[in-house]
N, C-alpha and C positions, 0 to 999 in steps of 0.2 A: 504494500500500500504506500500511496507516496499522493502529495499534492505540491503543484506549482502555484506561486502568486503571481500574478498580471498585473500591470497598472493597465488599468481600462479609463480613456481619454474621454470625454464627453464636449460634445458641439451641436455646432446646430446651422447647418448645411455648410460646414466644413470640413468634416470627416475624410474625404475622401483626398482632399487637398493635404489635411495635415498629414495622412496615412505615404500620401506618395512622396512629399518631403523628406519624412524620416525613413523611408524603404533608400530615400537617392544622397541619405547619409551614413546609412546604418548599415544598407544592401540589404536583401532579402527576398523575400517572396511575400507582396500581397495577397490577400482574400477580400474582397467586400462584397458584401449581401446586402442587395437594398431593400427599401421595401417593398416595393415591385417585387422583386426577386420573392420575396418570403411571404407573398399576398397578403400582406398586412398595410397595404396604405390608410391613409388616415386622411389626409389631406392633399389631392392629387399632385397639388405643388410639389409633397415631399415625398415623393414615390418613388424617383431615383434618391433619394440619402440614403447615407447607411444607415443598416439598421444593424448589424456586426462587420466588421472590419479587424486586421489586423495586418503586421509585419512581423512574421519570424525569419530571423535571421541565421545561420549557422554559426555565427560568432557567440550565439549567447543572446540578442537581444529578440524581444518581443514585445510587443505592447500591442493592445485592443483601442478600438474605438466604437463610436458610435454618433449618428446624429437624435440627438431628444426631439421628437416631437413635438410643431406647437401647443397639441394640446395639454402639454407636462410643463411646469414652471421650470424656466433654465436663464441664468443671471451669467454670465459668461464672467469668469474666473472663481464663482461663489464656490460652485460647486465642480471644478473642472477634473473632477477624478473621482474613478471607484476604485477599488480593490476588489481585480478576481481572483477566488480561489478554485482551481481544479481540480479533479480528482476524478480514476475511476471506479470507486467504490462509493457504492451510496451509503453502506455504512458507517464508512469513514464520513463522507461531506455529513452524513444527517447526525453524528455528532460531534461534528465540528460548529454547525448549524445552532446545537442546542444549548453550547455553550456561548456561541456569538449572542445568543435571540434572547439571552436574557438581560433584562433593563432596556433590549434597545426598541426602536421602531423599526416595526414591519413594512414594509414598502410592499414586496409582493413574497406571500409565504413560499416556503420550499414544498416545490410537487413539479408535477410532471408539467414540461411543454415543448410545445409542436418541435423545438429544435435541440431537448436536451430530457434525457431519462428523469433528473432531477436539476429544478431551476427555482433560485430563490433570491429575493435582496432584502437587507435591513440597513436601519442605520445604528451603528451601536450609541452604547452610554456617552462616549467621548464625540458623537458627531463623522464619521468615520463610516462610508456606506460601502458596505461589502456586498457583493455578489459572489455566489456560491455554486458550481453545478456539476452537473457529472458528464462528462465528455462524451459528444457521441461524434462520429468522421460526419463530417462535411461533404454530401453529395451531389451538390450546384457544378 
């Protein structure tokens, strides 16, 4: 058993601009899924933004992103980062999960969705919003 942290980037229809900056500093391999891509638009304007993004590099680097949708409050620098955690064991993430979850706020409980076995966010006691899920391959 084993989990990785991610700093996961938050924007708002920048994602893909900041993602291919740091790919043409870092090098690596982009992904981005928009929401097009992942039939979740919301607002046709923002149906190409990402809705997951990232750079993994063979150097070691990685980072996520994503763009928030209008209809989520987003203050550009308030909140410009999550913390993700990985993992492929849902026993491991669910209590890794049950030790984060408590004192904090729930954003969205840990359970299943359309892109991952187990998917969850809080924010903890300290202000500090974690994202937590269980890895599943990418087949876009």
């Amino acid at each position: 058993m084993s989990v990785t942290t991610i700093t996961h980037l938050n924007f708002r229809g920048e994602a893909r601009a900041a993602l291919d900056y740091y790919r043409s500093v870092f090098g690596g391999h982009l992904v981005a899924v928009t929401y097009r891509d992942a039939g979740a638009v919301g607002e046709e304007k923002e149906a190409d933004w990402v809705m997951w993004g990232q750079v993994a590099a063979e150097n070691g680097f990685h980072v996520m992103a994503y763009d928030v949708p209008s209809a989520l409050p987003f203050d550009r620098g308030e909140n410009p980062f999550f913390v993700s955690v990985r993992g492929a064991d849902t026993e491991e993430i669910s209590a890794l999960w049950a030790g984060l979850a408590e004192g904090s706020t729930l954003v969205r409980e840990l359970g299943p969705a359309p892109w991952a076995p187990l998917y969850g966010m809080l924010t903890d006691r300290f202000g500090v919003t974690w994202v937590l899920d269980v890895t599943a391959p990418y087949e876009g």
